[in-house]
N, C-alpha and C positions, 0 to 999 in steps of 0.2 A: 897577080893573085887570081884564082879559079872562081868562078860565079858557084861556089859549091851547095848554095840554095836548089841549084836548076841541076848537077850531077848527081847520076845515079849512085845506089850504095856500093856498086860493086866497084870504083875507080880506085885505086889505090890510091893512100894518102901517104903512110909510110914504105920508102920503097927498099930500104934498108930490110925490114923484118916483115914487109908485107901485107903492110893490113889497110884493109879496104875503111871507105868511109861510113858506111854500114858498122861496122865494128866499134868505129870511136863514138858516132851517133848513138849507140846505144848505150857507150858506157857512160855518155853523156848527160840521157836519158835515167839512165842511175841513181845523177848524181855526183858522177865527177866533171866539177866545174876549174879544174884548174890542170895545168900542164904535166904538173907531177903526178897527179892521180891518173890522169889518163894513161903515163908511160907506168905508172905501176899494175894498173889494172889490164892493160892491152900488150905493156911491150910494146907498141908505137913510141918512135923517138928516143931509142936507144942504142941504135948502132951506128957503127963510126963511118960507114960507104956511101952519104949522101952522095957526095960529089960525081960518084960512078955510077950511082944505080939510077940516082931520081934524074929521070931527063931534063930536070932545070938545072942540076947542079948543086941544089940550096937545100938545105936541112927544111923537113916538115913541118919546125914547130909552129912556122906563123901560119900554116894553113892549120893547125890543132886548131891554134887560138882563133882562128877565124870560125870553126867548127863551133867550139863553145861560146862565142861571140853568139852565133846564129842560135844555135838547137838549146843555150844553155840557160842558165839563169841570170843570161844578160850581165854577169862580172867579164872581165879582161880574160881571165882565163891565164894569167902570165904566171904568179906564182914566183919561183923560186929562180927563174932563167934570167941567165944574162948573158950579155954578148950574141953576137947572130948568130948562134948555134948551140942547143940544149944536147943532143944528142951528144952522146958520153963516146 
């Protein structure tokens, strides 16, 4: 897992659709405190190419949740996910 307290906003979180941590941080900021609002509202976490694009190989969503963990209103942030990979 990334110290994404101390990463700037411009890292990318979702590498599938591209979107930086600035992005989710903000939508975070909003108000979406959970996994699904984030990929409703950003499109983070909804493409199928984890495995080829993200250099870990691993779907984004536990760094989301760690995102909303951090920036949000302190719930899990989990929502509707299961299994180790939300991404559709």
């Amino acid at each position: 897992m990334k110290d994404w307290e101390n990463i700037n906003n411009e890292e990318v979180v979702c590498y599938c659709k591209g979107i930086n941590k600035g992005v989710i941080v903000s939508a975070i900021k909003d108000g979406k405190n959970t996994l699904i609002e984030i990929q409703l509202s950003t499109n983070a976490c909804t493409g199928s190419e984890c495995k080829t694009k993200n250099p870990s190989g691993k779907c984004c969503s536990k760094d989301i949740i760690e995102l909303i963990i951090i920036y949000g209103n302190g719930s899990e942030g989990r929502s509707n996910c299961t299994g180790n990979c939300c991404c559709s």
